[in-house]
Jmol script that loads the backbone (N, CA, C; Angstrom):
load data "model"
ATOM      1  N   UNK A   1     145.492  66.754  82.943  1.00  0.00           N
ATOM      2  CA  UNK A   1     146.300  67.571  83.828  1.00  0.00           C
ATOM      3  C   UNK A   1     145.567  68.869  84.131  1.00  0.00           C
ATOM      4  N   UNK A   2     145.985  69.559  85.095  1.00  0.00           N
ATOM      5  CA  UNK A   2     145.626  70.660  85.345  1.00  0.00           C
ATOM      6  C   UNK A   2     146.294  71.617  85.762  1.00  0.00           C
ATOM      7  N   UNK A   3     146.087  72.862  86.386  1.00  0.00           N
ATOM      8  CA  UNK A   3     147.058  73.871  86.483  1.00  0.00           C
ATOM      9  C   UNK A   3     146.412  74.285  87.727  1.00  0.00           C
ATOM     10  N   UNK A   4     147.816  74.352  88.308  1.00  0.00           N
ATOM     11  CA  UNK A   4     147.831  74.862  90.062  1.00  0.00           C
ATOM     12  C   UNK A   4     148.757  76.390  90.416  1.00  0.00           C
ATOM     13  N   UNK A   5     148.350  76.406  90.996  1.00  0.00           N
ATOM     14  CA  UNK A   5     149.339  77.469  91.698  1.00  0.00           C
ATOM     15  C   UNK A   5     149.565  77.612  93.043  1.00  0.00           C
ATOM     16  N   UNK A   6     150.785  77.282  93.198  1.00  0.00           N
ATOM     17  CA  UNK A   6     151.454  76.882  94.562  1.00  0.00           C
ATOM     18  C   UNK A   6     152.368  77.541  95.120  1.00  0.00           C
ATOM     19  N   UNK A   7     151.494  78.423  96.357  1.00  0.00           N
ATOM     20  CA  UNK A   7     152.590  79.665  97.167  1.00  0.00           C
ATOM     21  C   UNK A   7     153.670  79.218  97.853  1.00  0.00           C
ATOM     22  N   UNK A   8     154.852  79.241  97.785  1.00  0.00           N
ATOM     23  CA  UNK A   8     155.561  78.844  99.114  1.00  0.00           C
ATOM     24  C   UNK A   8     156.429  79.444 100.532  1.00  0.00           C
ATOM     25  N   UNK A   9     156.162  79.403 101.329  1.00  0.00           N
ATOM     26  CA  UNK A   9     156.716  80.169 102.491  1.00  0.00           C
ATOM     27  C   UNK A   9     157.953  79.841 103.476  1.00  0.00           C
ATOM     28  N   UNK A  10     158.935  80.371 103.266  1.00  0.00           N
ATOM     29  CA  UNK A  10     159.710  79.749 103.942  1.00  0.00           C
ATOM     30  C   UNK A  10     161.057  80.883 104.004  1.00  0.00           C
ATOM     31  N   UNK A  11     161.265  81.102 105.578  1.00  0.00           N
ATOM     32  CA  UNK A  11     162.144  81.905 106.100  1.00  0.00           C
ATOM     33  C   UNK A  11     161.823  83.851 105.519  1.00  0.00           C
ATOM     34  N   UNK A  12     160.548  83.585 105.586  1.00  0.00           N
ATOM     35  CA  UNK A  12     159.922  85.083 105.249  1.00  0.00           C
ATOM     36  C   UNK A  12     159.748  85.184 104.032  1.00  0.00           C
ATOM     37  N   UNK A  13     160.086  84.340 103.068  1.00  0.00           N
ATOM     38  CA  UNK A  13     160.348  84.809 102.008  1.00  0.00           C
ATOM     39  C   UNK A  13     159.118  84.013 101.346  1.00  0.00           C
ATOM     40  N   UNK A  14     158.403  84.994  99.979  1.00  0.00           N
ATOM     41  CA  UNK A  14     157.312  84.013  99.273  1.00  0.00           C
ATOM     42  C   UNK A  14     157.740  83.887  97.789  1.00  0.00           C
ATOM     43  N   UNK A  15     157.599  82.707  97.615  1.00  0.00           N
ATOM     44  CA  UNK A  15     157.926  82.054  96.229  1.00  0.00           C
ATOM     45  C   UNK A  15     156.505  81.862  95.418  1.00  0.00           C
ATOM     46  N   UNK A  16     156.029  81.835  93.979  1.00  0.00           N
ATOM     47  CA  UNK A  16     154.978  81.261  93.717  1.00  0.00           C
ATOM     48  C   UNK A  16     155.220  80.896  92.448  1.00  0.00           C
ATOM     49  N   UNK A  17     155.080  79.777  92.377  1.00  0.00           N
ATOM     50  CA  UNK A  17     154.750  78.781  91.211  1.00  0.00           C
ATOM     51  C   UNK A  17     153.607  78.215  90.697  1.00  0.00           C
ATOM     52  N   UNK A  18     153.723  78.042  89.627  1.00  0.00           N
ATOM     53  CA  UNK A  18     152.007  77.306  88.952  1.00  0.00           C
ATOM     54  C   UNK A  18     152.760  76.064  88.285  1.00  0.00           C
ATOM     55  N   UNK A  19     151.984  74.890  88.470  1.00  0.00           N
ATOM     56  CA  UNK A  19     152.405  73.723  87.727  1.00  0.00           C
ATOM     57  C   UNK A  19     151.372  73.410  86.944  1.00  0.00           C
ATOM     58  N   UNK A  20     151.248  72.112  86.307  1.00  0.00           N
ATOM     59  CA  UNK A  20     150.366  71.513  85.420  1.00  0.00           C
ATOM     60  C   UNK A  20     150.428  69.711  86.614  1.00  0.00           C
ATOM     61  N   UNK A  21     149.366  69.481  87.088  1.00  0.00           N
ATOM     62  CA  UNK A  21     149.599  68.370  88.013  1.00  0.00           C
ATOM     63  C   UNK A  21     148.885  67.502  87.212  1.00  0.00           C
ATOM     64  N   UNK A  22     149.499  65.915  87.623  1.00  0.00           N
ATOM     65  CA  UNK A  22     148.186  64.908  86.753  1.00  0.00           C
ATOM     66  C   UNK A  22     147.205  64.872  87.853  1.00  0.00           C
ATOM     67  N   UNK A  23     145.919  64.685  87.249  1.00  0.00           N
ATOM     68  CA  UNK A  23     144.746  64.368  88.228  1.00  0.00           C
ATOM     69  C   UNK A  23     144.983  62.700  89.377  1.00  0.00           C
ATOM     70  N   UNK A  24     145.042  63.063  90.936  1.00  0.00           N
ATOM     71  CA  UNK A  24     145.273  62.113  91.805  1.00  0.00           C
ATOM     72  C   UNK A  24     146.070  62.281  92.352  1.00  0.00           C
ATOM     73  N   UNK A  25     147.336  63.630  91.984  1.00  0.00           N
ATOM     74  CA  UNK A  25     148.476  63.479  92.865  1.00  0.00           C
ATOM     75  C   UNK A  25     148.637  63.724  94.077  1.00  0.00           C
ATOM     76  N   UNK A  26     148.518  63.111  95.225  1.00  0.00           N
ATOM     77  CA  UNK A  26     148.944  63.556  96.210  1.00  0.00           C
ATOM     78  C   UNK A  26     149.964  64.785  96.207  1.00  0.00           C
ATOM     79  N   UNK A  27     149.735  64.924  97.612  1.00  0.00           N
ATOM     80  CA  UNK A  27     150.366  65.975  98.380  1.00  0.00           C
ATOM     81  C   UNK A  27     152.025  65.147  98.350  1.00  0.00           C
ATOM     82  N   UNK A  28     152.277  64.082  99.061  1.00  0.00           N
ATOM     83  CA  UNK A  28     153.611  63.564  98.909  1.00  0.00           C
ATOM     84  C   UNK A  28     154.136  63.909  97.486  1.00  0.00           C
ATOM     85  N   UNK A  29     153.602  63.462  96.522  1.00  0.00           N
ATOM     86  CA  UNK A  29     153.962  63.590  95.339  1.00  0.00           C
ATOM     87  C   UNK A  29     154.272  64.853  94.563  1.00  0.00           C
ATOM     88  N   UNK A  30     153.324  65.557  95.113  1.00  0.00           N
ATOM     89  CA  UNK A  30     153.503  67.306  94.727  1.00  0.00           C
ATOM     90  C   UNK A  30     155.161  67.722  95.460  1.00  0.00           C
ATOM     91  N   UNK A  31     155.509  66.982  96.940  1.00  0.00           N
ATOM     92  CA  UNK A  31     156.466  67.472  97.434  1.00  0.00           C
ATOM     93  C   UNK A  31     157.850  66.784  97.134  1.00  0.00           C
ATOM     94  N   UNK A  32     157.638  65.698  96.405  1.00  0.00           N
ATOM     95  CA  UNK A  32     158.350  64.951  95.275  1.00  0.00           C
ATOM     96  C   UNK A  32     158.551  65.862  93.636  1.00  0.00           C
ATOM     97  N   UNK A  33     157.776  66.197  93.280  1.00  0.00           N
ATOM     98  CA  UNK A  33     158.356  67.048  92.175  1.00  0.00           C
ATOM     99  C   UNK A  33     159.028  68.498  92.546  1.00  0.00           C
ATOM    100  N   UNK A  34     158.381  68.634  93.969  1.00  0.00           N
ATOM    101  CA  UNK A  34     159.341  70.323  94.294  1.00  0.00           C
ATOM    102  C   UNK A  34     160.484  69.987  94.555  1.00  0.00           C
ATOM    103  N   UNK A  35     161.247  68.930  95.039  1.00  0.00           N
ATOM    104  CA  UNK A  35     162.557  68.389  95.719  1.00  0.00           C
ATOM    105  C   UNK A  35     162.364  68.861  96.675  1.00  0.00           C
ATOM    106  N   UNK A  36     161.002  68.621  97.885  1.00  0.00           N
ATOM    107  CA  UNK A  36     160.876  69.447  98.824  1.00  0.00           C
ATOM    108  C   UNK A  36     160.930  68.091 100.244  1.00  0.00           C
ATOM    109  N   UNK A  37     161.554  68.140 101.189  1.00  0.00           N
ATOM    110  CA  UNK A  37     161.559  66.991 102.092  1.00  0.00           C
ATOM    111  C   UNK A  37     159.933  67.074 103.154  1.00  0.00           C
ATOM    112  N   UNK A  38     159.264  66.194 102.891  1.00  0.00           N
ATOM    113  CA  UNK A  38     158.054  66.359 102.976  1.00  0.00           C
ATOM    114  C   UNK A  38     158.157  66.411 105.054  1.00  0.00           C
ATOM    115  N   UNK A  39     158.610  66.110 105.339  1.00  0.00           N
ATOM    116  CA  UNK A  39     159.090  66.190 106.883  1.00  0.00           C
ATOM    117  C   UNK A  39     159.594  67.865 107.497  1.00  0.00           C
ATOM    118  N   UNK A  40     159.862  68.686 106.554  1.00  0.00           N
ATOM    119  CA  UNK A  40     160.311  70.038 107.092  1.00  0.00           C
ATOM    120  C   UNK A  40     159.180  71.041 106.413  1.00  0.00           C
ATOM    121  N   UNK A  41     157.822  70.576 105.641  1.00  0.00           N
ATOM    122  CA  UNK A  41     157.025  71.375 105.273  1.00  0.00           C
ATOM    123  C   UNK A  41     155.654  71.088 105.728  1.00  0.00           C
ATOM    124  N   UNK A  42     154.577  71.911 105.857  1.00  0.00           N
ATOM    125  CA  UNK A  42     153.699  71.543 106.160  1.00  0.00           C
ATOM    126  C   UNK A  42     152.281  72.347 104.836  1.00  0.00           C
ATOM    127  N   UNK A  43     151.717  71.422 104.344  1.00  0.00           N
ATOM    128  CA  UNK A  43     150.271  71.608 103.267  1.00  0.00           C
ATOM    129  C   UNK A  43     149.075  72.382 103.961  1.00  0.00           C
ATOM    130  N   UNK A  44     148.858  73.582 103.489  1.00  0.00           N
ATOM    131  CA  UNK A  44     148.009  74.299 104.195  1.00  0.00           C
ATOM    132  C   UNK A  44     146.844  74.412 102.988  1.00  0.00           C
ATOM    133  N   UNK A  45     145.492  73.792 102.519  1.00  0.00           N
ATOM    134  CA  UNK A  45     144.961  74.102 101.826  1.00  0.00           C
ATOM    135  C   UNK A  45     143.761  74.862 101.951  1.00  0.00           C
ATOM    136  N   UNK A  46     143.286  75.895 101.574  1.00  0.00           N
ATOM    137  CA  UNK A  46     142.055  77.138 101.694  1.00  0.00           C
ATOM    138  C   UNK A  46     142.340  77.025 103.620  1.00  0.00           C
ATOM    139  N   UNK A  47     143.862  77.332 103.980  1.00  0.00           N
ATOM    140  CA  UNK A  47     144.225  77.709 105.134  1.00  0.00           C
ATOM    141  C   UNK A  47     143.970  76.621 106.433  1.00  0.00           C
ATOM    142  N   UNK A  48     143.913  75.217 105.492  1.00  0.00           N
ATOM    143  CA  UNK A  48     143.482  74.045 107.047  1.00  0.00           C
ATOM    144  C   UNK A  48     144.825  73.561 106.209  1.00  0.00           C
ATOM    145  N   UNK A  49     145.393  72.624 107.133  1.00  0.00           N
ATOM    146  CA  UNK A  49     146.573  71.780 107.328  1.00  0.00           C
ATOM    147  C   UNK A  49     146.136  70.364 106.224  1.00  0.00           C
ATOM    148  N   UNK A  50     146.810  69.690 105.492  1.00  0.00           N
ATOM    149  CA  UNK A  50     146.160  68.459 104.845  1.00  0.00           C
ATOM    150  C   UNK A  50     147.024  67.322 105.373  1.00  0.00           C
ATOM    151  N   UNK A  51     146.471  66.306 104.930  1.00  0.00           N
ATOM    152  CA  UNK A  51     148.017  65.166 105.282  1.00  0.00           C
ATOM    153  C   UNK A  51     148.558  65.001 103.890  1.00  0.00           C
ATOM    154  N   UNK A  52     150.192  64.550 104.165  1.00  0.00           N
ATOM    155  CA  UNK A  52     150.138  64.281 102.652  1.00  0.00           C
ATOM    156  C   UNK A  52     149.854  62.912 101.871  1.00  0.00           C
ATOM    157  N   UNK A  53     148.754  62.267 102.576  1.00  0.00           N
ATOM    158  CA  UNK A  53     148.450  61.336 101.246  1.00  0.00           C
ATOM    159  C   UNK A  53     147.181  61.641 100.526  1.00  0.00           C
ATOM    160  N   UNK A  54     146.423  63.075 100.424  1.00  0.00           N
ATOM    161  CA  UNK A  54     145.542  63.324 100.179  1.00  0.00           C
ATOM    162  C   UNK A  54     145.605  63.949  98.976  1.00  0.00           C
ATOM    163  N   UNK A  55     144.681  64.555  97.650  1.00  0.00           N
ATOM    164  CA  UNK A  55     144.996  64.325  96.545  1.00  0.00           C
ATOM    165  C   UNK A  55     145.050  65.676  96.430  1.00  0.00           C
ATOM    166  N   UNK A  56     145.659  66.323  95.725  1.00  0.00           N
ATOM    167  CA  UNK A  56     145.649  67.834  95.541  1.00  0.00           C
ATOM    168  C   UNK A  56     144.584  68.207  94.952  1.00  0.00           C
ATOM    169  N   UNK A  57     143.946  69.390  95.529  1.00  0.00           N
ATOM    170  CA  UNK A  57     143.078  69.969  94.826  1.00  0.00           C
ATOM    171  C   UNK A  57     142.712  71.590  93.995  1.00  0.00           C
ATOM    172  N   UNK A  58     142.028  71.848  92.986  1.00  0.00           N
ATOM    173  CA  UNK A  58     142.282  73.081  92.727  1.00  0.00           C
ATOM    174  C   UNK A  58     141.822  74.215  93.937  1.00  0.00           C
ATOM    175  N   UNK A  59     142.623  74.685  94.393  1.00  0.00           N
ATOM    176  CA  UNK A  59     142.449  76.207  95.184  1.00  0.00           C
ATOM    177  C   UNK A  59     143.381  76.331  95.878  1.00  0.00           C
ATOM    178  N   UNK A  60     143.099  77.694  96.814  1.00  0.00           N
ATOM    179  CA  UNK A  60     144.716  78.153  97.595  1.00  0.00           C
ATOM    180  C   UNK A  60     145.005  77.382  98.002  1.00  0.00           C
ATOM    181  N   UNK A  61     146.642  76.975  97.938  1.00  0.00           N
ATOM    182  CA  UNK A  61     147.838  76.269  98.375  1.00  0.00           C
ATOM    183  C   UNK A  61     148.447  76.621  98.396  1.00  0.00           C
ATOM    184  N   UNK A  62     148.994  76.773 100.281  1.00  0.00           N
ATOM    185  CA  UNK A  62     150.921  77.372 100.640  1.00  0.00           C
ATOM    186  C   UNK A  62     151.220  76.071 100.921  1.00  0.00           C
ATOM    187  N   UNK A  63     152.450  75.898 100.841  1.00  0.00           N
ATOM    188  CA  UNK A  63     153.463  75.222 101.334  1.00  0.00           C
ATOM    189  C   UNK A  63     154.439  75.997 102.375  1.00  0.00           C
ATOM    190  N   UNK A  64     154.253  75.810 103.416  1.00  0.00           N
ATOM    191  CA  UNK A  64     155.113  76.107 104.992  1.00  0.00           C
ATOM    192  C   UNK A  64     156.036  75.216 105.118  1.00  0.00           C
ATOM    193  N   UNK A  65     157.281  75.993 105.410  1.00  0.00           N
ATOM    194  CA  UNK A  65     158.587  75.292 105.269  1.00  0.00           C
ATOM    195  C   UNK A  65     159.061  75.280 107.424  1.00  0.00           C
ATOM    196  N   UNK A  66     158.788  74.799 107.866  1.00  0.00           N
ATOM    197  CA  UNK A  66     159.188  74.527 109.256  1.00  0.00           C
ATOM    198  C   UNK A  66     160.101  74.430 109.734  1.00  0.00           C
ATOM    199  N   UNK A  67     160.107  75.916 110.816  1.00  0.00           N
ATOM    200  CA  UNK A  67     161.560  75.690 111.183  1.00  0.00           C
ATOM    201  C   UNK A  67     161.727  75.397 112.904  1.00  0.00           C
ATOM    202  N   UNK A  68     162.522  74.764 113.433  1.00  0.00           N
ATOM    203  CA  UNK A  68     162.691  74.453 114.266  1.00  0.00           C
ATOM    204  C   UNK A  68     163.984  74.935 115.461  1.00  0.00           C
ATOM    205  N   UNK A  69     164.165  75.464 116.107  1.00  0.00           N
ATOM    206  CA  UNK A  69     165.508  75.280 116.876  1.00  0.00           C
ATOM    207  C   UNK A  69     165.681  75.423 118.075  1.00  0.00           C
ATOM    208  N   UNK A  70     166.491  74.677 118.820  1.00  0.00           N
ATOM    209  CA  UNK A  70     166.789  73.923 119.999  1.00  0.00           C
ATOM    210  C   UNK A  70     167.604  74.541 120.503  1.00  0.00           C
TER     211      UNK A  70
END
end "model"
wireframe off; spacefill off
backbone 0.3
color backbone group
C-alpha cells in the first residue's frame, strides 16, 4: 500500500485527505472508496484530466466535483 493525498474541490470549498491505496487502484476505484459518483467528478492529475480506468499514481491529485445547470 501506499499513501496518497487527495485534494478535493467542490462548490469552492477544499477538502484534503490522505489515504493508504493498494498498488493498481484505479481512479474508478479511488471514487468507490470516497462514495464519490464517478459521473459528477472529474481526476485532474499533476493538473491533466485522467480517465478513470487508469491506475492512481503518487503525486498531485484534485478531485473536481462538476457542476452543471440548465
Amino acid at each position: 500500500m501506499t499513501s496518497h493525498s487527495v485534494r478535493i474541490l467542490a462548490e469552492g470549498r477544499v477538502s484534503e485527505r490522505r489515504f493508504e491505496l493498494e498498488k493498481g487502484l484505479t481512479y474508478d476505484g479511488l471514487f468507490e472508496l470516497l462514495k464519490v459518483n464517478p459521473e459528477t467528478v472529474v481526476a485532474l492529475f499533476e493538473g491533466h484530466p485522467v480517465s478513470n480506468d487508469e491506475v492512481v499514481e503518487a503525486g498531485d491529485l484534485e478531485i473536481v466535483r462538476i457542476v452543471s445547470s440548465g
